[in-house]
N, C-alpha and C positions, 0 to 999 in steps of 0.2 A: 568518429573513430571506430575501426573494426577490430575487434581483441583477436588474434590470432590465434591464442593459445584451447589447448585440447580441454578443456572446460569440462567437470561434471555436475550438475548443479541436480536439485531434486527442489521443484517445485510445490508446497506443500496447499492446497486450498480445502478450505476452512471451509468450506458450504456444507453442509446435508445433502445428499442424493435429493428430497424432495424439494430442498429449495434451490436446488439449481436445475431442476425439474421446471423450473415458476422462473428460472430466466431464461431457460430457453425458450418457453413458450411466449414469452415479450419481444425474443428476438435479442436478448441480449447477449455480448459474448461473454462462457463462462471464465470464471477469475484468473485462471491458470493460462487461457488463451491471451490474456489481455498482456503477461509476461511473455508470452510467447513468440507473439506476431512480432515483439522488437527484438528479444533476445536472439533470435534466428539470424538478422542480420548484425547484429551487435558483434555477436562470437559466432562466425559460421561454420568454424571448428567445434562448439559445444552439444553437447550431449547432456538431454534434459528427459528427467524424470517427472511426470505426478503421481504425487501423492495423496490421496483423499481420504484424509485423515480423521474428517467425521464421519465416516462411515462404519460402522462396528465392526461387521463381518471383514475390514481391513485389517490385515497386520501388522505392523508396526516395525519399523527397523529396530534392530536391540542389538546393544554392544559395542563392539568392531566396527559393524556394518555402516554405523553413522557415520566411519570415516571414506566410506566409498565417496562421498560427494565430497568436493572441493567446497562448497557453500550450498545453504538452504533460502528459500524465498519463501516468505509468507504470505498468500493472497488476504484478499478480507474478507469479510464473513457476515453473515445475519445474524450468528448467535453474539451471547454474553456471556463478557469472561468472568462472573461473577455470578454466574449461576451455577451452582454444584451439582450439573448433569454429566455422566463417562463423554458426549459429545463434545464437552467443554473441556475436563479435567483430564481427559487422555492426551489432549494438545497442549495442556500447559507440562505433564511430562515429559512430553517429546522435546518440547523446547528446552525445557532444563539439562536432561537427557543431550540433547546438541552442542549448550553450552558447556556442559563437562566433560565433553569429547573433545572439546577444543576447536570444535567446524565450525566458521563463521555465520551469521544466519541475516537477510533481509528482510523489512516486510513492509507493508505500507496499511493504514489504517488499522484492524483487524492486530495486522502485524505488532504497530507499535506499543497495543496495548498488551499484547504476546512476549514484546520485551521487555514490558516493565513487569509484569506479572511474575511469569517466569525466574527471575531473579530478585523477587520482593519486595517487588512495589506493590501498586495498589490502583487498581480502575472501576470508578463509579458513573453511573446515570450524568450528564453534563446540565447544571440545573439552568443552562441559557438553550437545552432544546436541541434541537436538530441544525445540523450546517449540514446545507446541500447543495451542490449542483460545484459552484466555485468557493473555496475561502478566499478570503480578499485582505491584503496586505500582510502574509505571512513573512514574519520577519526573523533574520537571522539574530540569535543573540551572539556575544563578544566570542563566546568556544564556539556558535559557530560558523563564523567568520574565518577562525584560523582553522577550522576542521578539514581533514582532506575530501567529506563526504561531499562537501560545497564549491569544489574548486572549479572555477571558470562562472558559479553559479550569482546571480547578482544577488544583493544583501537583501533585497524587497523586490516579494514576486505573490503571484498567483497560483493555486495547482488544483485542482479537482478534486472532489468532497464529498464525503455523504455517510454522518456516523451520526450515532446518537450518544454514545459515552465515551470517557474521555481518561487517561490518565492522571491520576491525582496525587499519587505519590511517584519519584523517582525513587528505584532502587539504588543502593548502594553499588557503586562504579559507574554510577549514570550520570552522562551529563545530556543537559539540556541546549539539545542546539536551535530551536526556533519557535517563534509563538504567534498569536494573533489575539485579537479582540475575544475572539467566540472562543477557543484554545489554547487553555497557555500551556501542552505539551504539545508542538507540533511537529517535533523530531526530537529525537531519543539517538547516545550513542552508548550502550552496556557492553562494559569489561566487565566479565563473570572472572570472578577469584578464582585462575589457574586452570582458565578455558577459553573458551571463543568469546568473541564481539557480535555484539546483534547493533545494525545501523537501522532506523526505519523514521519511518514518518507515518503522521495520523492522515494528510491527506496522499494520490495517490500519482505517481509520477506515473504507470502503466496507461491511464486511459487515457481516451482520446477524447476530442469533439463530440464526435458521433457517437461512439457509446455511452458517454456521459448523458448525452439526449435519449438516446434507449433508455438507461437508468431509469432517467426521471417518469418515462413514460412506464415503467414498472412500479414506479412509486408514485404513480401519481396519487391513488388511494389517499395513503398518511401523509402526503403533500398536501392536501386539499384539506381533510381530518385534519391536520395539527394547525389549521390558519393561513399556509402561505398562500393559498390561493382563495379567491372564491368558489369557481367550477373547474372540475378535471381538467374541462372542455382547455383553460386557460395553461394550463401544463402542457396541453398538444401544442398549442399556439407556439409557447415557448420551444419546446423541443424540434418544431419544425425551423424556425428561426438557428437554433443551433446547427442543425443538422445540413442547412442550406449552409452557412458561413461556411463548415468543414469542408463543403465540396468548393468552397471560394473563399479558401481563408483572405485574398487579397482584397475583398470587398470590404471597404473604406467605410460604408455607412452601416452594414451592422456590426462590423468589430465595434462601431461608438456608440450603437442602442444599445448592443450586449455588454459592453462594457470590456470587452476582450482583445488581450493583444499577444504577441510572443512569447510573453511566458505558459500563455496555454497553448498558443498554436503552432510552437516549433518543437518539432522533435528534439531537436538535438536540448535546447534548452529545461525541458520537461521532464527527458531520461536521464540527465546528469547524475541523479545520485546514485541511479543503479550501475550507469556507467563506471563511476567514483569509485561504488563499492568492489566492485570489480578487479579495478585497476588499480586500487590502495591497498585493500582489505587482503582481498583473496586471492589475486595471480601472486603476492609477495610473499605470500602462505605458502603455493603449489610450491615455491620454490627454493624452499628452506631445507 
């Protein structure tokens, strides 16, 4: 679907100049590209801002100003939201800050834990570890089955991953749309009391194959360090494997060693909720 409409969105990513400093030098693409490369064609009427909002010498929208943008996106991040650094605790008032302006907000990983924070929840350390690379069998629950963030989206699916902590309290106006084994907060939908909506999810509709394979080869480090591998060496292995199917997603015999099928390799299937959000949340906002 292509949204026609004149869109202002402002893209907020969560990195530190020096850690996405360390993604660019892996080759990865940075957070805000990863919303960008689809957004473009999505709404190619939209007008997109970033925001780099860990960065100090930034300044911060105040006021008014929050309502310049039709909606917020939140990429994901390396930091913790439960660290009491200005890095951390300037973005959990910005979020608040958006929600009491009334502007609806997106996010994915980073994000989700941004919307439950933000409005009073709660996110700690996930005591089953790291999920990386894919989660596997993320499933919708009952709200969010009937949810508009899901619509056309099937009940049990796959999506791309890579967090160490996790949501552990819903705030208050939160429901819980989806979970899995390793996550039982895998999407979040917050009504803030006489403000915006934040929709988001722990893992990330933005990435692709192929960057997901860059990822891993950026992490391969605490991939190997935390157990999942033996040697780095075997993270290359893998990552070349991914990165081959993306350029052949129709290749039969590694979608079945990887384990991979259409819900990671179709666009259109994978960008659904940002689509959703779009076309539920926010053009019915522009137009009130």
């Amino acid at each position: 679907m292509t949204i026609d409409a004149s869109l202002s969105l402002c893209i907020i990513n969560g990195y530190p100049k020096p850690n996405r400093e360390v993604l660019a030098a892996s080759k990865v693409a940075q957070a805000h590209d990863l919303y960008l490369n689809f957004l473009k064609n999505m709404a190619p009427n939209g007008n997109f801002d970033i925001l780099y909002v860990a960065d100090l010498d930034v300044r911060l929208p105040e006021g008014t100003s929050l309502q310049s943008y039709d909606g917020y996106i939140w990429t994901g991040s390396n930091l913790t939201l439960y660290h009491d650094v200005p890095e951390v605790t300037r973005q959990i008032e910005l979020s608040r800050a958006i929600y009491e302006a009334g502007v609806h907000q997106f996010g994915s990983c980073w994000g989700v834990q941004m919307a439950a924070m933000a409005a009073g929840g709660d996110v700690k350390l996930n005591p089953r570890g790291r999920e990386w690379s894919i989660a596997r069998g993320i499933t919708l629950t009952g709200a969010g089955q009937d949810h508009p963030m899901y619509t056309g989206k099937q009940h049990k699916f796959d999506g791309f991953i890579m967090h160490l902590d996790e949501v552990t309290q819903v705030p208050a106006g939160g429901t819980l749309l989806a979970a899995n084994g390793h996550t039982p907060v895998q999407a979040l939908a917050v009504k803030y009391p006489g403000g915006g909506e934040f929709w988001a999810t722990q893992y990330h509709p933005e990435f692709t194959l192929y960057e997901m394979a860059r990822l891993l080869i950026a992490r391969k480090a605490p991939l190997t360090k935390e157990g999942f591998f033996n040697e780095e060496s075997e993270v290359e292995a893998l990552a070349d494997k991914m990165t081959a199917l993306s350029k052949d997603p129709e290749n039969s015999n590694l979608r079945q060693e990887l384990n991979i099928n259409d819900d990671i390799l179709s666009d259109k299937i994978r960008q659904a909720e940002v689509e959703n959000w779009l076309k539920f949340l926010v053009i019915p906002s522009m137009n009130k």
